[in-house]
Structures are given as C-alpha cells and as structure tokens.
KOLVEX-740407 format. One record per residue (C-alpha): x, y, z; residue in three letters. Coordinates in steps of 0.25 Angstrom, whole numbers, plus 5000, padded with zeros to 4 digits. Last residue first. Layout:
<recs>
XYZAla;...
</recs>
This chain:
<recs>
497349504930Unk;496149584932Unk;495049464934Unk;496049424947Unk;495949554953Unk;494649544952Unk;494549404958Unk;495449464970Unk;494449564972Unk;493149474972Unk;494049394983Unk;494249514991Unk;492649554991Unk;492549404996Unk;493449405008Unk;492649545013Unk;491249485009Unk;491549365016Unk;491949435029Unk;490949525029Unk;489849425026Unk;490649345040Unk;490349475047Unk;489049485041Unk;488649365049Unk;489449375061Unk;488649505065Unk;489649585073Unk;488949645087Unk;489649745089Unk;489949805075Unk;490749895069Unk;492149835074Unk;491649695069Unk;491549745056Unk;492749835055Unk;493549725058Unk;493049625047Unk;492949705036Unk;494649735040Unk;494749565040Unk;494049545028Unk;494849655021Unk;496049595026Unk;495849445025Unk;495149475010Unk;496349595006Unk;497449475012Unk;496849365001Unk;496749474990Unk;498149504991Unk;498649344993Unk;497849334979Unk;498949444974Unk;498949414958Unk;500249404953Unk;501249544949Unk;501649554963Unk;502149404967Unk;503249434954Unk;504149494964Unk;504149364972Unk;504849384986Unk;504749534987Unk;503449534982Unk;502849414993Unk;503749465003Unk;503049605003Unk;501449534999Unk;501749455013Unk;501949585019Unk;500749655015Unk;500049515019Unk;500549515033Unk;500349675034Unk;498649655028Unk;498449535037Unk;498849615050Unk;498049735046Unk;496649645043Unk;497349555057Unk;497149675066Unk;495949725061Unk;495349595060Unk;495749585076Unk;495149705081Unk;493949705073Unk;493549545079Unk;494049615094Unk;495349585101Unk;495749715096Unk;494849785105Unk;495349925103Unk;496049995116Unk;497450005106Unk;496550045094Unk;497550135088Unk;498850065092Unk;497949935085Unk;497650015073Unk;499150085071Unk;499649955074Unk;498949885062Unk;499150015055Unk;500650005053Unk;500549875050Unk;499549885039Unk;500750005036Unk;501949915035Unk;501049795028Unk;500849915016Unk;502049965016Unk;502749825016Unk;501649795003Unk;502049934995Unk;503449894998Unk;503349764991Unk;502549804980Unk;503749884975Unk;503949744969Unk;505249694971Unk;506449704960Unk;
</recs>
C-alpha cells in the first residue's frame, strides 16, 4: 500500500501550480523580468518540482516516509531563500547588496538550524 502522503504532496504541487499562474495572470503588466519577478517565479517552480519528486519518491519506496527528509530541508532553504528574496528586492529601489546577501544567509542558515532540530528529535 502507498503512503497517503502521495496525495497530500500531488495536492500540494497542483496547487503551487495553480498559484504560479494565478500570480503571473494577476500581475500580467508586472516586470517579471525583474530580480522579485523571477524569485518568485522559481520560489513556486522549486516548490511544484519538489512536491512531485516527494510523489515518485513515496510511490516508488514506501519506506522513503518514515526516513529523515534532508531533500525537504534542501527545497524549504531554496524556497524560503528564494520568497526572502522577492519580497526584498520588490520593497526596495535601490536594493543594498550587502544585506541582501545577509538575507540570503540567514534565510539558508534559519533552515539548517531547522534540519539540525529535526535531527535531535529522532
């Protein structure tokens, strides 16, 4: 039997699709060639391609679910980075490289303190 975990993750890459076009149908005169633009973008396309690789993952391994998710915290730091990154460079005009980068770095690094939590619980 497959995990019910399957569904849960098609859902999940249905609906990053979903509101991928829902934002660029939205936003039709935005520039999406712009640095916020195109992290947004790729935050929602990162999120549907790693939904879907957890789908073929379960469905192919039933026992993939009950071992640690590394690829999880992996797609949270490129997502979460990338979503960080977006709204900074739509707030600002004039984006300071510097605290960009701290951004950047804080965002990967808050995900790694999260993957070394889920490891002390196990």
């Amino acid at each position: 039997m497959h995990s019910p975990r399957i569904a849960v993750d098609l859902f999940a890459a249905f609906a990053h699709f979903v509101l991928l076009i829902t934002i660029c149908s939205i936003n039709r005169e935005a520039a999406w060639g712009s640095g916020a633009g195109v992290s947004l973008i790729m935050m929602q396309i990162v999120a549907i391609f790693a939904h879907l690789f957890y789908a073929q993952k379960l469905y192919s391994d039933s026992n993939w679910n009950n071992e640690r998710n590394l690829f999880k915290w992996v797609e949270y730091a490129i997502s979460a980075t990338l979503g960080t990154v977006s709204v900074f460079l739509s707030a600002e005009s004039d984006p300071n490289r510097s605290l960009l980068a701290l951004l950047i770095t804080l965002s990967i690094t808050i995900q790694t303190v999260g993957y070394s939590l889920d490891l002390e619980r196990s």
